[in-house]
N, C-alpha and C positions, 0 to 999 in steps of 0.2 A: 469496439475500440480498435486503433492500427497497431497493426505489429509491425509497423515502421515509423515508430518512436525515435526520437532522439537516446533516449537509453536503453531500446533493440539496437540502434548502431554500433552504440558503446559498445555494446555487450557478444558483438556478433564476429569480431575476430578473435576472443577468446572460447566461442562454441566451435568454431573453425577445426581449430587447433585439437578441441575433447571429441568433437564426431567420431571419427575413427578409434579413437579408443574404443568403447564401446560402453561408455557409460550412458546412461538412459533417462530421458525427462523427468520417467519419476524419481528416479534419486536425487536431481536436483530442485524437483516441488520438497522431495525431504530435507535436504540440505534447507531448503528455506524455510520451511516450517519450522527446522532445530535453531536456526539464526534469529529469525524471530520472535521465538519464547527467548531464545537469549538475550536476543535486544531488550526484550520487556522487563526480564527480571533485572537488567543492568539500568535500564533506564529509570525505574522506581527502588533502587538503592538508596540516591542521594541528588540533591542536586547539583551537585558539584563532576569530581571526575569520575565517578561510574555512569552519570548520565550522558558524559561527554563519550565516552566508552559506546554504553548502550547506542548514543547517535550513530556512532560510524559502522557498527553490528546492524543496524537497521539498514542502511544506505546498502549494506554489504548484502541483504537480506532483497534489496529491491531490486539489485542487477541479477541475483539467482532470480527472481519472479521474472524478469523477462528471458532470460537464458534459458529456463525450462522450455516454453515455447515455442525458441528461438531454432533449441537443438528439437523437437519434435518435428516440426516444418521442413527442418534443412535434412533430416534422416527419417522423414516417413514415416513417422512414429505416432502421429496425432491418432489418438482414441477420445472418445465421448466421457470414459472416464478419467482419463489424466487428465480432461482437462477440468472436470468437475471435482478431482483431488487439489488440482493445480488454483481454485477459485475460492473452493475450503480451505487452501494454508496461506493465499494471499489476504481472504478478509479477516481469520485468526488472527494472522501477523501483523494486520495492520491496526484490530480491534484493539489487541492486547496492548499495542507499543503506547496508544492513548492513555491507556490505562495507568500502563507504566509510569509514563510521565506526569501523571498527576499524580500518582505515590511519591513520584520522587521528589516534584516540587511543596510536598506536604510543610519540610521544612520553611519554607518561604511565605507562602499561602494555607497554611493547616488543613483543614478537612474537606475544604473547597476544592484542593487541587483533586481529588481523586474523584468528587461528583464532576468536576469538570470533563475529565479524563474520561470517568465515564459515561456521561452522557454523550461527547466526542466519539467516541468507540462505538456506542450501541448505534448512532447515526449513521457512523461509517457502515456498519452490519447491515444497516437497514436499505443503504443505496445499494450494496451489492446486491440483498435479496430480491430488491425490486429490478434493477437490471437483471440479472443473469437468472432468478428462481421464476420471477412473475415475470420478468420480458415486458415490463411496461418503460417508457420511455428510452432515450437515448442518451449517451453523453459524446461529443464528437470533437477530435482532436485539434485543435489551434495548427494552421499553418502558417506562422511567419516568414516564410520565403519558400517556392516551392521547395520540396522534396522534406523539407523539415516540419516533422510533427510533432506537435509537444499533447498529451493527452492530460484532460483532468487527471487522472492518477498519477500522472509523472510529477505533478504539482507537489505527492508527498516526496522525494529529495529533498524538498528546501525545508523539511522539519528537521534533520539536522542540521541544518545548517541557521535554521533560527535558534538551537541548542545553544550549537557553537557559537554564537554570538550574543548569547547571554538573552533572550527575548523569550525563551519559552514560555512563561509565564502569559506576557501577551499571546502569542499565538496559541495557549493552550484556551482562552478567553474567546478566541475568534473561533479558532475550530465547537468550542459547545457552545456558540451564536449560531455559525455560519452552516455550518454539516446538518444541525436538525432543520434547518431552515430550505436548506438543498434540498433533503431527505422528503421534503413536504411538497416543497417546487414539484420534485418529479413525480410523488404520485399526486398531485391533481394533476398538472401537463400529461404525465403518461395515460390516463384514465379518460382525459378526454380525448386524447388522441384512440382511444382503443373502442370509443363511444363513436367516434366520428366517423 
């Protein structure tokens, strides 16, 4: 994946500014990791305004996931294990907030939202294990004009934003269509790639 994202840019005059302090990658992998379960537990409250809540804790959770990175790169900090803490608290965070949001549209859709939620989740788990654990296939960033990349993973931003806009439901339907269906794409694709 690039770490020159559309939201590494966002996020790269505010690490600017924290370099110097001397705060450190891992704390902001922790920062996201604690955002994260926050998101989750807000986003499976209700589906109303805790989940509107939990959305923007999430969003807030994604620009620490690249920030962490962001500030190791720009202060020389990259280790094997920050970044394998930093990989651990992104698929957590992103597992659980699935999760979440099926709790929380329980209201709306009763016991469905949470198998949805998590099977969404455990699919999510499964593409990172198979990226970053087994190293089978690739996933490679969209550039619609040079210099600007948008990576599959930048693609989660728009789950709040399908919140906020009252659609969760649907998109919680698409994600446990779509993610296990990914999840399958890459390891056959990656296995024959790894065969070949």
């Amino acid at each position: 994946m690039s770490s020159n994202t559309v939201i590494h840019r966002i996020v790269r005059p505010a690490v600017r500014v924290i370099a110097p302090t001397g705060i450190t990658p891992n704390a902001i992998t922790t920062m996201r990791l604690f955002s994260g379960i926050a998101a989750a537990v807000a986003l499976g409250l209700d589906a109303g305004t805790w989940q509107a809540i939990g959305a923007g804790i999430f969003l807030f959770s994604m620009l620490l996931d690249r920030a962490d990175g962001e500030l190791a790169r720009s202060t020389g900090q990259t280790s094997p294990a920050g970044h394998r803490y930093d990989l651990l608290s992104d698929c957590l965070s992103n597992v659980i907030a699935f999760i979440g949001i099926g709790v929380g549209q329980m209201e709306a859709i009763g016991n469905t939202g949470p198998v949805l939620g998590t099977v969404a989740g455990i699919a999510i788990g499964a593409i990172f294990w198979q990226l970053h654990i087994l190293r089978i296939g690739t996933l490679r960033g969209w550039e619609p004009v040079p210099g600007i990349v948008i990576d599959p993973d930048d693609m989660l931003a728009l789950v709040p934003v399908f919140i906020w806009v009252g659609v969760a439901v649907p998109m919680l339907w698409a994600a446990a269509i779509i993610t296990p269906l990914a999840a399958l794409y890459l390891a056959v694709a990656g296995t024959r790639q790894q065969r070949a």
